[in-house]
C-alpha atoms as a printed R data frame, in Angstrom:
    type eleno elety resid chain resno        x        y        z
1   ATOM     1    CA   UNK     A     1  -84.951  -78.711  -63.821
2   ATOM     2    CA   UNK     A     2  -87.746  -78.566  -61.431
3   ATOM     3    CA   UNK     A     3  -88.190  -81.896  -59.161
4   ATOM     4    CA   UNK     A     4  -91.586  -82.348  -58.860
5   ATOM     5    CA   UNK     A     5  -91.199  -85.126  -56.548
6   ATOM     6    CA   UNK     A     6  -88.085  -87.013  -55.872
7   ATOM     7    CA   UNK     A     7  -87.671  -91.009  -55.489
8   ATOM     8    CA   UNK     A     8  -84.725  -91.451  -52.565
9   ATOM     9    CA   UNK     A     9  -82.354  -94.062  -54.165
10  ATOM    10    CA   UNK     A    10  -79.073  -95.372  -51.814
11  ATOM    11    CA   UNK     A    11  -76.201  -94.608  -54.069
12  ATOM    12    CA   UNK     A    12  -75.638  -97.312  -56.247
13  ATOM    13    CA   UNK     A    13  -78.984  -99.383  -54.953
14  ATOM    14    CA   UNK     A    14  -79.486 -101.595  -58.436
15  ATOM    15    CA   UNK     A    15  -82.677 -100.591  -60.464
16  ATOM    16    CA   UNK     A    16  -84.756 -101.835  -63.098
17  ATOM    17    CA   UNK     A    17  -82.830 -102.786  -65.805
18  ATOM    18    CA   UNK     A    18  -84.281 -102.624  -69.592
19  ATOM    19    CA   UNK     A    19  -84.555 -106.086  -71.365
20  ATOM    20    CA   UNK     A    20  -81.512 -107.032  -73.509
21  ATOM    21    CA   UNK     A    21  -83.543 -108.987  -75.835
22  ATOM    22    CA   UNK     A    22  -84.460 -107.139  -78.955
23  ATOM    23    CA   UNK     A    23  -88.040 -109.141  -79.057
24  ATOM    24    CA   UNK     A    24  -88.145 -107.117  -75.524
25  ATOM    25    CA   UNK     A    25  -87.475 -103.621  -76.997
26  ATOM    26    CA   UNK     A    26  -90.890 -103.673  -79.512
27  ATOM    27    CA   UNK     A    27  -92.797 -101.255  -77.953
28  ATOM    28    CA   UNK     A    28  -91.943  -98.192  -75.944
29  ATOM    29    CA   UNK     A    29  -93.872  -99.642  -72.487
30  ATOM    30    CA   UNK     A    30  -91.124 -102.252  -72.057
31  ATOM    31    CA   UNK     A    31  -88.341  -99.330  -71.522
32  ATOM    32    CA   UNK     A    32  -86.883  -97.859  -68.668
33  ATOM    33    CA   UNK     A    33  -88.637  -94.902  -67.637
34  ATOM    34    CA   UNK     A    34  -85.614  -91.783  -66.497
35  ATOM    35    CA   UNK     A    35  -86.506  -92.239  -62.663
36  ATOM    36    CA   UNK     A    36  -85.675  -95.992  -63.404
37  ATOM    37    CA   UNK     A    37  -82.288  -96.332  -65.581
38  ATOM    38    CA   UNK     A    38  -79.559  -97.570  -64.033
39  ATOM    39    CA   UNK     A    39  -77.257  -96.787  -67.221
40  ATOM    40    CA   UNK     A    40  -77.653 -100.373  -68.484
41  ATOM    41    CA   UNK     A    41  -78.222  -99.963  -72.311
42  ATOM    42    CA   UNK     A    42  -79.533 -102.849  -74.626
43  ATOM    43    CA   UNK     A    43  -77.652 -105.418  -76.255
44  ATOM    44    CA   UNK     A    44  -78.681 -104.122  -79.466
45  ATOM    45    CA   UNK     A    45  -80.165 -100.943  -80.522
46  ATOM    46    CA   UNK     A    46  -84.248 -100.742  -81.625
47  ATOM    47    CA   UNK     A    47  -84.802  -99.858  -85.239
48  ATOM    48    CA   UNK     A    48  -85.762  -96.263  -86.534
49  ATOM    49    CA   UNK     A    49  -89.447  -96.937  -85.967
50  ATOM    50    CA   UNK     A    50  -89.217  -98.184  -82.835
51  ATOM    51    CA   UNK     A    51  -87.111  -95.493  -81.389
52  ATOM    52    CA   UNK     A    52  -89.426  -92.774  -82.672
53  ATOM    53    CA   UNK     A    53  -92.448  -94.193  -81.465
54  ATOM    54    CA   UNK     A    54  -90.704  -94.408  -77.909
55  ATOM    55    CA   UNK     A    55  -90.070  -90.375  -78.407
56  ATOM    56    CA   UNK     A    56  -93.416  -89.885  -79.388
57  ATOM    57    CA   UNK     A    57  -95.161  -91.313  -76.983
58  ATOM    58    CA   UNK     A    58  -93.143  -89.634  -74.467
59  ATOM    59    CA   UNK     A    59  -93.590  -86.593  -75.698
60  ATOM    60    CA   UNK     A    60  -97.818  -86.963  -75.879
61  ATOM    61    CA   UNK     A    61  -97.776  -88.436  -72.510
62  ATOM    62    CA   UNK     A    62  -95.872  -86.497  -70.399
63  ATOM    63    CA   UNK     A    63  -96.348  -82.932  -72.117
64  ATOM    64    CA   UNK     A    64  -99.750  -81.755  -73.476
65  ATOM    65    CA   UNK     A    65  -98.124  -78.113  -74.016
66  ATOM    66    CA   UNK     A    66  -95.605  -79.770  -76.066
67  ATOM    67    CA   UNK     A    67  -98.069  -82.045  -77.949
68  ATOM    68    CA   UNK     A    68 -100.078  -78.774  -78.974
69  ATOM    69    CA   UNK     A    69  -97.726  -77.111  -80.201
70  ATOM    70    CA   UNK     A    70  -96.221  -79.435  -82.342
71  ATOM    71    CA   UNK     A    71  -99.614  -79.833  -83.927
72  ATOM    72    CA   UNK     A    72  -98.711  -76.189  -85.285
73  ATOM    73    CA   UNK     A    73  -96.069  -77.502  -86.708
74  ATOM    74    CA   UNK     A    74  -95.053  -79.001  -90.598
75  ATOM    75    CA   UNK     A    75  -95.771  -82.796  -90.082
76  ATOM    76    CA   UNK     A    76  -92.429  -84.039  -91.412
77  ATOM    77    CA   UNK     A    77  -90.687  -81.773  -88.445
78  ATOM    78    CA   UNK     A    78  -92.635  -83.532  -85.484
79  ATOM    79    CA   UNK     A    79  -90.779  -86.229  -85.389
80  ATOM    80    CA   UNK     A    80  -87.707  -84.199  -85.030
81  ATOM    81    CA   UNK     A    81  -89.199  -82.304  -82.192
82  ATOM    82    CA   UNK     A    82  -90.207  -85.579  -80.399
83  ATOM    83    CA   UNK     A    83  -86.697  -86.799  -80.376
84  ATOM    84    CA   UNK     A    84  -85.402  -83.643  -79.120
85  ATOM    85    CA   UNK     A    85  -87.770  -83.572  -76.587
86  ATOM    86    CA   UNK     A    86  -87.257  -86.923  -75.514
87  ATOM    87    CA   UNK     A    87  -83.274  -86.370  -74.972
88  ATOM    88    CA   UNK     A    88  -83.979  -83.228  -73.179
89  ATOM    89    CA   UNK     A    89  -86.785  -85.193  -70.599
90  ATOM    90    CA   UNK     A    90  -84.629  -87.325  -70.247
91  ATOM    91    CA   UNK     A    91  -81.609  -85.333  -69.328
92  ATOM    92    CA   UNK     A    92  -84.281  -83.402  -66.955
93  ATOM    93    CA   UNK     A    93  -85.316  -86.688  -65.005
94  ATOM    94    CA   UNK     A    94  -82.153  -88.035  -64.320
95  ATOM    95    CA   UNK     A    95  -80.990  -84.722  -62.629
96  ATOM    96    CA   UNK     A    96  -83.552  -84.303  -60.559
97  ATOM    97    CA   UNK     A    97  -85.797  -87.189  -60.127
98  ATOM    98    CA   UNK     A    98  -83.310  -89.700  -58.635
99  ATOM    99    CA   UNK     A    99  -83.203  -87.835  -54.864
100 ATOM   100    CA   UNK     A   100  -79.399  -88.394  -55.550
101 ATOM   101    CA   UNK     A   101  -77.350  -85.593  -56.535
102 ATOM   102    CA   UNK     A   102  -74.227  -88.089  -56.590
103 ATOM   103    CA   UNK     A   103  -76.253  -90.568  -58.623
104 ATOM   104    CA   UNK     A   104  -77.674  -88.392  -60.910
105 ATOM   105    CA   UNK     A   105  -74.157  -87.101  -61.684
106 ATOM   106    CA   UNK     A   106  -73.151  -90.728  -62.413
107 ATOM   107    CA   UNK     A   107  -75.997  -91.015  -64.958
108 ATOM   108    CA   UNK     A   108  -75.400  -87.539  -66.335
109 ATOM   109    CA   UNK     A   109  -72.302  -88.723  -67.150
110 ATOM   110    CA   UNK     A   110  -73.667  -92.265  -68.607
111 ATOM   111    CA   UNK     A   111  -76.382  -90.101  -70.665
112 ATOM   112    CA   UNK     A   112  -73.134  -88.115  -72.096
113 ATOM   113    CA   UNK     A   113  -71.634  -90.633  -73.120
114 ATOM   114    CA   UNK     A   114  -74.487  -92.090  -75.119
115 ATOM   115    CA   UNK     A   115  -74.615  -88.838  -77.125
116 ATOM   116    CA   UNK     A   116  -71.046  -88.777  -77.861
117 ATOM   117    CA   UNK     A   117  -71.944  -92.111  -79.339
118 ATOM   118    CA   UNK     A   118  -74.975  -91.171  -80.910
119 ATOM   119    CA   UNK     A   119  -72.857  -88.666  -83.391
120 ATOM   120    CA   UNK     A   120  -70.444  -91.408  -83.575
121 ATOM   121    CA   UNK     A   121  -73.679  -93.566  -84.963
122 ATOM   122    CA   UNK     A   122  -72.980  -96.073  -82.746
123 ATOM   123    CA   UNK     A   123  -76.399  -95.338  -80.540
124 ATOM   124    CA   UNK     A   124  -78.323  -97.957  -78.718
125 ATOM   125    CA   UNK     A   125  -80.559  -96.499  -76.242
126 ATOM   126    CA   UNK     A   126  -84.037  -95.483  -78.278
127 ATOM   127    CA   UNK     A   127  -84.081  -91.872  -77.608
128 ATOM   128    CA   UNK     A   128  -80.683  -91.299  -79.357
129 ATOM   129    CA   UNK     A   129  -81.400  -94.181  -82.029
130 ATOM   130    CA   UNK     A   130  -84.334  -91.512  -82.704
131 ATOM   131    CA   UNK     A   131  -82.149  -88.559  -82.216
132 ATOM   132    CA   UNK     A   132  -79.533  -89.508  -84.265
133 ATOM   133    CA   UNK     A   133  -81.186  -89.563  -87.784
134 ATOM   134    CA   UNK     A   134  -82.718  -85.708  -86.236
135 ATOM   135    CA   UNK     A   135  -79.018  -84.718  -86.045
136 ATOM   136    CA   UNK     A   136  -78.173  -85.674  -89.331
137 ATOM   137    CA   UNK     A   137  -81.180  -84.278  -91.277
138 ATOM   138    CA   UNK     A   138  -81.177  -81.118  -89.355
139 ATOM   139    CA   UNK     A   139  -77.882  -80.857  -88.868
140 ATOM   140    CA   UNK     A   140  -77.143  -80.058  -85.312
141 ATOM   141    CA   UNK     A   141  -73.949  -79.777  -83.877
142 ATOM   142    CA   UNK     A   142  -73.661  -81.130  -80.996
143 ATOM   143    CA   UNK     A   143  -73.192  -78.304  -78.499
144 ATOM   144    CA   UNK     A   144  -76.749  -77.572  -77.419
145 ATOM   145    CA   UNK     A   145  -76.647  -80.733  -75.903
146 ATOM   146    CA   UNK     A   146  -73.647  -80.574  -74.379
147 ATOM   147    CA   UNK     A   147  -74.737  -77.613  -72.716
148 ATOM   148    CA   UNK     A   148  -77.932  -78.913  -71.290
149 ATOM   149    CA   UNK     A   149  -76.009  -81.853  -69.185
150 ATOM   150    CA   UNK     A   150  -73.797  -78.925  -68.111
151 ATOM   151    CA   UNK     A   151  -76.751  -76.637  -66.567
152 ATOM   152    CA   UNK     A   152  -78.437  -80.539  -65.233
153 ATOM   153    CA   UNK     A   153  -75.161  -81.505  -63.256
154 ATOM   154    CA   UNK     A   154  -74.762  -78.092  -62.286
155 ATOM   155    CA   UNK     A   155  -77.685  -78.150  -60.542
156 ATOM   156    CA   UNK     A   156  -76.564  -81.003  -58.316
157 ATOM   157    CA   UNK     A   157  -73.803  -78.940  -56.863
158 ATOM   158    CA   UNK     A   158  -75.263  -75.382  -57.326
159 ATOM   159    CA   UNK     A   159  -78.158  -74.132  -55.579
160 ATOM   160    CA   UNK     A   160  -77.398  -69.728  -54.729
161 ATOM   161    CA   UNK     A   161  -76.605  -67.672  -57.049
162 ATOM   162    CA   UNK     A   162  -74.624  -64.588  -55.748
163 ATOM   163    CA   UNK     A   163  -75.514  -61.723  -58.841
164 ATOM   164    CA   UNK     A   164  -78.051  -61.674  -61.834
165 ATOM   165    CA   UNK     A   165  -75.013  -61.741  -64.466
166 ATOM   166    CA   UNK     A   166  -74.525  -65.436  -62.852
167 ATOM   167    CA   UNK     A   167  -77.539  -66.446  -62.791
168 ATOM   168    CA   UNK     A   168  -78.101  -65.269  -66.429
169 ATOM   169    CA   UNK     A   169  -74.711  -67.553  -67.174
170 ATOM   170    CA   UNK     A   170  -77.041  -70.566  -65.689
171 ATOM   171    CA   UNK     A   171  -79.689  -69.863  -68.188
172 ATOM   172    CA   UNK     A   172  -77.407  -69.407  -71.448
173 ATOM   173    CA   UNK     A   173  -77.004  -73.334  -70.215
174 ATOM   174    CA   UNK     A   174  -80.261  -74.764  -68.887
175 ATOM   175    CA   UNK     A   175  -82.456  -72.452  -71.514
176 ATOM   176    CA   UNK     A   176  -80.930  -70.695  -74.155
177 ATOM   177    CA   UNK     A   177  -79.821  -74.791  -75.677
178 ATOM   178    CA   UNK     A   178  -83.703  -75.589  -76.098
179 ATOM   179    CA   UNK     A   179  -84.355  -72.594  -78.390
180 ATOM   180    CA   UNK     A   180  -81.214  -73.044  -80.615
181 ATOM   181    CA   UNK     A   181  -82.209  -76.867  -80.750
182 ATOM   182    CA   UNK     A   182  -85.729  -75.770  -82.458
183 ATOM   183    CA   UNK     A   183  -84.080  -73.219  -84.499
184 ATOM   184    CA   UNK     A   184  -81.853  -76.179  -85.698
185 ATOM   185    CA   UNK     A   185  -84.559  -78.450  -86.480
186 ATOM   186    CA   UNK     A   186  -86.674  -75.840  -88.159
187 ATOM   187    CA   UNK     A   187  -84.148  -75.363  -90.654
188 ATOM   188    CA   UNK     A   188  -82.452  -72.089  -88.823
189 ATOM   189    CA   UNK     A   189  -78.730  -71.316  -88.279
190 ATOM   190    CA   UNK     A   190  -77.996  -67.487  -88.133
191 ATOM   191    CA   UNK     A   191  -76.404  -66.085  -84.844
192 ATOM   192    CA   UNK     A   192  -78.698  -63.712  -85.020
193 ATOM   193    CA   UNK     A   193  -82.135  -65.339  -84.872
194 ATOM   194    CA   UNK     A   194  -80.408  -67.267  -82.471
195 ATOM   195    CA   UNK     A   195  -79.420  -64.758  -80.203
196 ATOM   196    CA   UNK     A   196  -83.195  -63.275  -80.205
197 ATOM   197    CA   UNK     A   197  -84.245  -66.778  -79.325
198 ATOM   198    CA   UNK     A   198  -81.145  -66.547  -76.132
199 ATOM   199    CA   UNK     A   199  -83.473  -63.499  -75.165
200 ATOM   200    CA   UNK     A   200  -86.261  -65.370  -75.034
201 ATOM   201    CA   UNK     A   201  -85.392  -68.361  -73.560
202 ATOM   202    CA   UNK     A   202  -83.823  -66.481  -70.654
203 ATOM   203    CA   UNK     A   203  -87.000  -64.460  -70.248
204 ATOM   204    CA   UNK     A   204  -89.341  -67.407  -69.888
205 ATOM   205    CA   UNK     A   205  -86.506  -69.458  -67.394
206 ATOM   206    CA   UNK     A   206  -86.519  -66.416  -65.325
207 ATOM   207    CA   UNK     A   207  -90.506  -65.948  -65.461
208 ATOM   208    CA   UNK     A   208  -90.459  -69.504  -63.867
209 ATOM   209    CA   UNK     A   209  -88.234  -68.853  -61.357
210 ATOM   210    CA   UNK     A   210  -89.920  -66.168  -60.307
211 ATOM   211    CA   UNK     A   211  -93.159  -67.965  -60.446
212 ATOM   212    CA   UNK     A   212  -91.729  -70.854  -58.322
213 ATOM   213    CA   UNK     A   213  -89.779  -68.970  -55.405
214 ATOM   214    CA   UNK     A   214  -91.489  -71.078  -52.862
215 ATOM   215    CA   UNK     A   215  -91.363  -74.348  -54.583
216 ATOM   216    CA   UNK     A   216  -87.626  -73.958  -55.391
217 ATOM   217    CA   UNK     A   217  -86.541  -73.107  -51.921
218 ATOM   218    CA   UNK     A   218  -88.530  -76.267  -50.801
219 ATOM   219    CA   UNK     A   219  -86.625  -78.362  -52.585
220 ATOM   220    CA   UNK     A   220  -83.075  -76.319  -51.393
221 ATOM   221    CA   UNK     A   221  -83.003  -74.197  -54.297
222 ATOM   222    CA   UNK     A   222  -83.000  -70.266  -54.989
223 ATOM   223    CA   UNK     A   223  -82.562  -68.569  -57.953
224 ATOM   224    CA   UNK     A   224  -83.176  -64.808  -56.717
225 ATOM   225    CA   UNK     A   225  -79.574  -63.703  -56.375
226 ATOM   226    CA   UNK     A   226  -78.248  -63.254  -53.171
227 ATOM   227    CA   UNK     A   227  -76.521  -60.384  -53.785
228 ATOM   228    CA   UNK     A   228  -79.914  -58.448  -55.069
229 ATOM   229    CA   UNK     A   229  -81.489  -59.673  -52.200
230 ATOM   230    CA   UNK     A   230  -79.211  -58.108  -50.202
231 ATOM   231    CA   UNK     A   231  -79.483  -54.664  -51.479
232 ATOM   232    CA   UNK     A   232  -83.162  -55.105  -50.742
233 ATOM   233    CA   UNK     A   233  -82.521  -56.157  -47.276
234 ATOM   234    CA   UNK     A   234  -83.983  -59.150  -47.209
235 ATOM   235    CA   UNK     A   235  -82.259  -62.263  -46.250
236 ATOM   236    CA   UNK     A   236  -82.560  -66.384  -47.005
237 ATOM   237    CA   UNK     A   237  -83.991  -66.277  -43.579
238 ATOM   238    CA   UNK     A   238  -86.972  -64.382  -44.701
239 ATOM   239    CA   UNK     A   239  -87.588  -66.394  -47.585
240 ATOM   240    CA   UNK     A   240  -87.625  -69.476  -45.155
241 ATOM   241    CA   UNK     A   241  -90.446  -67.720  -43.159
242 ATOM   242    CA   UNK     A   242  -92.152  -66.799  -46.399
243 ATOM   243    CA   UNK     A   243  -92.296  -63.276  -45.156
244 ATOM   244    CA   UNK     A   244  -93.741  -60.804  -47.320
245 ATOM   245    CA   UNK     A   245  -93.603  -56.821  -46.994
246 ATOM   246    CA   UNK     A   246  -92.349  -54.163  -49.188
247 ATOM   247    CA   UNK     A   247  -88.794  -55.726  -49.166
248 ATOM   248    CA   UNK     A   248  -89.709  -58.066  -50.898
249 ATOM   249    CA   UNK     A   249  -92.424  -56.533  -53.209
250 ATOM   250    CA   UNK     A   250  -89.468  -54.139  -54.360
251 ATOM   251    CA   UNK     A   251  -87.037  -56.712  -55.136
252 ATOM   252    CA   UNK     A   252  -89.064  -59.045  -57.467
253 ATOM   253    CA   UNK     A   253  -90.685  -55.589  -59.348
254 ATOM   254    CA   UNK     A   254  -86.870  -55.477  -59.914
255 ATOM   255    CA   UNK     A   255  -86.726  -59.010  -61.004
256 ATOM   256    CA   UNK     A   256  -89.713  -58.556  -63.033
257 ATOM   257    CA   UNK     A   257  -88.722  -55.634  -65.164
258 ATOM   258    CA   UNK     A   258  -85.243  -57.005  -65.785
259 ATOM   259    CA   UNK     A   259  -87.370  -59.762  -67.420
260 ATOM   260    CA   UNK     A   260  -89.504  -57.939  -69.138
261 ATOM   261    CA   UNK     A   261  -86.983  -55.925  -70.692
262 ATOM   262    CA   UNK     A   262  -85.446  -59.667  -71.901
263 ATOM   263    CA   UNK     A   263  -88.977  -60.666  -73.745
264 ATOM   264    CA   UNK     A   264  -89.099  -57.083  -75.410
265 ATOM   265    CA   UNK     A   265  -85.517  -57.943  -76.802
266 ATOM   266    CA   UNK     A   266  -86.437  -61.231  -78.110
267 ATOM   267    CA   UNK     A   267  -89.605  -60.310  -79.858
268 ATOM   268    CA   UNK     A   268  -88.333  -59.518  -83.244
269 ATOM   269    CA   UNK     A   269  -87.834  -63.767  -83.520
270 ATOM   270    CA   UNK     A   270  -91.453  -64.009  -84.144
271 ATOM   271    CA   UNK     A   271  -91.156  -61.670  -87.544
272 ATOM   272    CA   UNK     A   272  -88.142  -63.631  -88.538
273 ATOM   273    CA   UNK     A   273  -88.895  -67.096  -89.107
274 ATOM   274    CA   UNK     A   274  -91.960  -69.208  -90.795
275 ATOM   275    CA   UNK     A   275  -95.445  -68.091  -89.836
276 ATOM   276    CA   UNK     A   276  -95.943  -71.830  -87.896
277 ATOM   277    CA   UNK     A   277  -92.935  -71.535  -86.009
278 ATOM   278    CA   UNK     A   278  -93.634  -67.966  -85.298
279 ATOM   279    CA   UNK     A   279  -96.906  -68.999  -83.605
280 ATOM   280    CA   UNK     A   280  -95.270  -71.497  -81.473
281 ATOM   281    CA   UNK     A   281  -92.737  -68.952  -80.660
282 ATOM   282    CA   UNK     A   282  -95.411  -66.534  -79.657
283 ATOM   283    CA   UNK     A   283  -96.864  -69.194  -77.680
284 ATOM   284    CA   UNK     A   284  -94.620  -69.301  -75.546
285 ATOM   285    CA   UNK     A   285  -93.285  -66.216  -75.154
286 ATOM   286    CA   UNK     A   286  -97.060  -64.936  -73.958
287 ATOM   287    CA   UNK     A   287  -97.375  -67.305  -71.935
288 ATOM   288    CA   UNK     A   288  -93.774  -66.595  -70.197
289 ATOM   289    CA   UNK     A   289  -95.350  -62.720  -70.672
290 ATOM   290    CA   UNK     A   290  -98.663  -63.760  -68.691
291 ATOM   291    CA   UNK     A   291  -97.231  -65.207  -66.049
292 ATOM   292    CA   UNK     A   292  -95.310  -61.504  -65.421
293 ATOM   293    CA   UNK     A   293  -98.558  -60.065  -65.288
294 ATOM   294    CA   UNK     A   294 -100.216  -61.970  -62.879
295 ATOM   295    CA   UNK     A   295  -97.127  -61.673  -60.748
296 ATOM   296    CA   UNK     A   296  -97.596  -58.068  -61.262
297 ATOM   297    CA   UNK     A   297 -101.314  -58.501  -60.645
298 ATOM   298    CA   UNK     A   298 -101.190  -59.891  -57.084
299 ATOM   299    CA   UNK     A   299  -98.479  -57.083  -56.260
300 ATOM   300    CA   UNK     A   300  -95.463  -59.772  -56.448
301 ATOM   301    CA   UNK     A   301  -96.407  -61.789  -53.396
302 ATOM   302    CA   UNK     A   302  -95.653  -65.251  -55.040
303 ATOM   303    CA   UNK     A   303  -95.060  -66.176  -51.484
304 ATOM   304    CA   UNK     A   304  -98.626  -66.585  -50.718
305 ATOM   305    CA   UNK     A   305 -100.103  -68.017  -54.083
306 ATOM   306    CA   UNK     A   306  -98.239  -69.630  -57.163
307 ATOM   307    CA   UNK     A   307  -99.211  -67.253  -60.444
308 ATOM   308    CA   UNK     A   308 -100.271  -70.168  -63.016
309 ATOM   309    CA   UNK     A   309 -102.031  -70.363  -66.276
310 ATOM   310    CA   UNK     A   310 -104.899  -72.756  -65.967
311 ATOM   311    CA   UNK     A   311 -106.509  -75.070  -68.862
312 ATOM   312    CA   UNK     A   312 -108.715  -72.290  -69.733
313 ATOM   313    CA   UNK     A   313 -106.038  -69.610  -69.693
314 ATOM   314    CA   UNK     A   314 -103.666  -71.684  -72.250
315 ATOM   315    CA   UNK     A   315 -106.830  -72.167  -74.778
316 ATOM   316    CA   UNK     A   316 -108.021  -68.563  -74.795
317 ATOM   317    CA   UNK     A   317 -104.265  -67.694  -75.278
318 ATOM   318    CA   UNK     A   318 -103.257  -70.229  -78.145
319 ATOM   319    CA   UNK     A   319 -106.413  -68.508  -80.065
320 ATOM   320    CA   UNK     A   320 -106.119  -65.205  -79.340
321 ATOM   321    CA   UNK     A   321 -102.492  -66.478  -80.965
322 ATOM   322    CA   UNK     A   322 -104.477  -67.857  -83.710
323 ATOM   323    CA   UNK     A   323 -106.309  -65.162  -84.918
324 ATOM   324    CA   UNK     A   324 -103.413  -62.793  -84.966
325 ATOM   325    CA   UNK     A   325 -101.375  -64.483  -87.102
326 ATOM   326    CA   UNK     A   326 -104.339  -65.309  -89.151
327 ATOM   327    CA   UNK     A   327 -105.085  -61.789  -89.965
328 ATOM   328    CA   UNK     A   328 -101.352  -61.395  -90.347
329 ATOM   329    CA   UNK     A   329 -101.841  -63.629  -93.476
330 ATOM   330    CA   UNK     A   330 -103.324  -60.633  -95.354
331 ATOM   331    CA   UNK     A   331 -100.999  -57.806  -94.058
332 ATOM   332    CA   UNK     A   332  -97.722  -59.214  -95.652
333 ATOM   333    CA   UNK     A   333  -94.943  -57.097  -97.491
334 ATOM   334    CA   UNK     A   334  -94.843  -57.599 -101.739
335 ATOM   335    CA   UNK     A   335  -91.774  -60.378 -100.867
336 ATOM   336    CA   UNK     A   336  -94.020  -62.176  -98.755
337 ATOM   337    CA   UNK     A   337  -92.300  -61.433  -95.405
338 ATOM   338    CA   UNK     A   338  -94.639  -60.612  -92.407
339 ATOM   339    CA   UNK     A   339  -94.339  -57.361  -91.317
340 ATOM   340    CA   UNK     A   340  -96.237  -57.116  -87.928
341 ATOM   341    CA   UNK     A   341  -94.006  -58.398  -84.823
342 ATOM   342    CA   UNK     A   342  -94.940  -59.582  -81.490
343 ATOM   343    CA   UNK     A   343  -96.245  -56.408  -79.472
């Protein structure tokens, strides 16, 4: 839900349309990119193959994170996690990359309606041809998806947030989906592993707002809640002069720690589930975790400098990763369960 850059499209200005042609639809670089769509579908749906190569190449191109950590992954789940990536880029793009909040509500909308057909198995655009046989196989109702459009076209109406407990209803919509989605398609139903995973989903959407205070507001957005701010004395007019001082230190140590308190809560996830989807989970989450301490590092002024995780960072985390869950390997329980959680 962050707009890197945004395309500014007249409301209903006609785009790019895919080809209608089957022949046309053989390989993913003849489809409509998100920024592109103008809701036209194709006359006829790609096969199978074709849809999940579409997925897959979307998923290598456009998200090496992604792409890595799938590699941790049992082979016959990738292609399950490139279709639900692709829906979920998808839905991304079209709310924030058309510069067009009313437009991007019209293709929410045309995006919805697509999944409703998908479960109906009546699915022609590629990424829910793809997504489709996912659903069935890994059975996934189809809620989590619904909720994602809700948290995309919310965002093209919403931008303050007035308390925490309202901007933590935002993330049980734009975050908490994506981690129930992977549960799903790593074989995983309970409420209870997928409440952990709510925790930790919140945690790391909250670690990138507060990573991104300067690049949100750009773009007419804040997520620290007004009301907070408030208490700290320091107003939206601040934050549009970027002023820093101990106003503002105070209120994201506040921000912080509420955060922190949300990855502690979700750590037992990682003891829960299979070892390679507890390393991806771990992933994550210490990256989410690292970004908190760099915040904390340069005394919360994300005003001046945007706390990031560079190339090098991400490899010396993924083995430090690694290795701990290698040594885990030998410090299992007589059942076989892992025994160690995420500290």
């Amino acid at each position: 839900m962050k707009a890197e850059a945004t395309l500014r499209l007249r409301s209903g200005q006609a785009l790019h349309t895919p080809p209608a042609e089957p022949a046309a639809w053989a390989e993913p670089a003849a489809w409509a990119e998100p920024v592109t769509w103008d809701g036209t579908l194709p006359a006829s749906p790609p096969s199978v193959e074709q849809a999940r190569r579409y997925c897959e190449s979307l998923a290598r191109n456009h998200y090496e994170n992604f792409h890595v950590a799938t590699l941790l992954l049992p082979p016959r789940l990738r292609t399950h996690f490139y279709s639900v990536y692709a829906y979920c880029r998808w839905a991304d793009d079209l709310g924030d990359e058309t510069g067009d909040p009313a437009r991007s509500l019209d293709l929410l909308d045309r995006w919805e309606e697509e999944l409703d057909a998908c479960y109906r198995g009546e699915a022609r655009h590629p990424v829910f041809v793809a997504l489709r046989e996912t659903i069935e196989q890994c059975q996934i109702p189809p809620e989590p998806f619904h909720d994602l459009l809700a948290a995309f076209r919310q965002d093209q109406t919403k931008t303050r947030y007035q308390t925490f407990a309202e901007l933590l209803d935002y993330c049980r919509y734009s975050a908490n989906p994506v981690g129930r989605l992977v549960l799903y398609v790593c074989g995983y139903n309970d409420p209870e592993l997928q409440q952990l995973s709510d925790y930790t989903c919140t945690a790391l959407q909250l670690a990138n707002f507060w990573q991104d205070v300067r690049r949100d507001y750009r773009i007419g957005r804040i997520y620290i809640p007004l009301g907070d701010m408030a208490r700290h004395g320091y107003s939206e007019d601040d934050l549009a002069a970027g002023r820093y001082d101990e106003r503002f230190e105070s209120l994201l140590r506040e921000l912080v720690q509420r955060t922190w308190s949300l990855f502690a809560q979700g750590l037992p996830l990682v003891s829960r589930v299979d070892r390679r989807l507890a390393v991806d989970i771990e992933l994550f989450s210490r990256g989410g975790m690292e970004i908190l301490r760099r915040i904390e590092r340069q005394n919360y002024n994300v005003l001046a400098r945007r706390p990031s995780l560079d190339t090098g960072d991400k490899a010396m985390l993924l083995a430090a990763v690694l290795a701990r869950h290698l040594f885990r390997r030998h410090k299992e329980s007589p059942n076989g369960k892992p025994v160690a959680a995420l500290q």
